[in-house]
C-alpha positions as CSV (number, residue, x, y, z in Angstrom):
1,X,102.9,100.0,107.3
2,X,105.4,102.7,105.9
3,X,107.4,102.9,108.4
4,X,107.6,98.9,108.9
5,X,108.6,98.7,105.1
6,X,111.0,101.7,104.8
7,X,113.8,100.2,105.9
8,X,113.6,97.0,103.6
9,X,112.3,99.5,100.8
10,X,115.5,101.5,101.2
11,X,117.8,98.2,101.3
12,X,116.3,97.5,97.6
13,X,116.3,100.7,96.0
14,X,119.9,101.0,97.3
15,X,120.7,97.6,95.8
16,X,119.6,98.3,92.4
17,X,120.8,101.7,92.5
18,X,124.7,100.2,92.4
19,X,124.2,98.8,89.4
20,X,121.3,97.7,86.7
21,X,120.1,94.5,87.6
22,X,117.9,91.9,85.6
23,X,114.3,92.2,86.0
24,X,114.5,88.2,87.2
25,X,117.3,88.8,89.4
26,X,115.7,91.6,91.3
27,X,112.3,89.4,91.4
28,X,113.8,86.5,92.4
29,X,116.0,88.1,95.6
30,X,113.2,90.6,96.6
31,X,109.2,89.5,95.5
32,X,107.5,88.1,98.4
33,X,104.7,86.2,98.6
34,X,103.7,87.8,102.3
35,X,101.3,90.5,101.7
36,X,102.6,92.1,104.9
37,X,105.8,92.6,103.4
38,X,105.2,94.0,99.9
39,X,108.5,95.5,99.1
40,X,109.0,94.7,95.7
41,X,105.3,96.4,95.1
42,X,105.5,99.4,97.1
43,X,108.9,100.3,95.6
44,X,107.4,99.9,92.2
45,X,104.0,101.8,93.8
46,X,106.2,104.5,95.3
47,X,107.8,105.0,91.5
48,X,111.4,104.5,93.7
49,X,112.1,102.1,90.4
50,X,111.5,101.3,86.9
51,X,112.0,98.6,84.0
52,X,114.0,99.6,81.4
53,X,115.2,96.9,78.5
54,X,119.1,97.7,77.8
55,X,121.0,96.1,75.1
56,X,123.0,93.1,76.3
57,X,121.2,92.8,79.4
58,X,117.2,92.4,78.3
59,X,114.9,93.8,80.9
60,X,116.5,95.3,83.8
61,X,115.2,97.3,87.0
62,X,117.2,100.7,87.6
63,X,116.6,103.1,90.6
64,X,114.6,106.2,89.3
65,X,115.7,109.8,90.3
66,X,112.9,109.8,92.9
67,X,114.7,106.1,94.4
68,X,118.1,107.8,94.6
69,X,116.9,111.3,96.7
70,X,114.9,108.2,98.9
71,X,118.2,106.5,99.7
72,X,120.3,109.6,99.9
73,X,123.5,109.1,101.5
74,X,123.2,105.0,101.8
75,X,124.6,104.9,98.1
């Protein structure tokens, strides 16, 4: 299953690493209901992202140091 969700695992971490993005944001483009395709959850499992609450923005979902090393040279 790892290497089936690596790819799209990648693809999210990357896209949150660009820039904070709002916990609903991030949940509403990326959370899936099909348990096959958990990214959302095994980038959260995986510790490739966190929550954070910053001023202005609420609660927002940034790429942790261990996401970044994970997508390397695709940021």
């Amino acid at each position: 299953m790892s290497e089936t969700l690596d790819p799209l695992v990648r693809d999210l971490v990357a896209w949150i690493a660009r820039e904070p993005r709002s916990y609903a944001d991030v949940l509403d483009a990326w959370r899936t209901s099909c348990p096959r395709l958990p990214v959302w959850e095994e980038a959260v499992d995986r510790g490739l992202v966190t929550r954070r609450t910053i001023d202005g923005m609420g609660l927002c979902v940034l790429a942790t140091e261990k996401g970044r090393a994970f997508v390397g040279s695709a940021l």
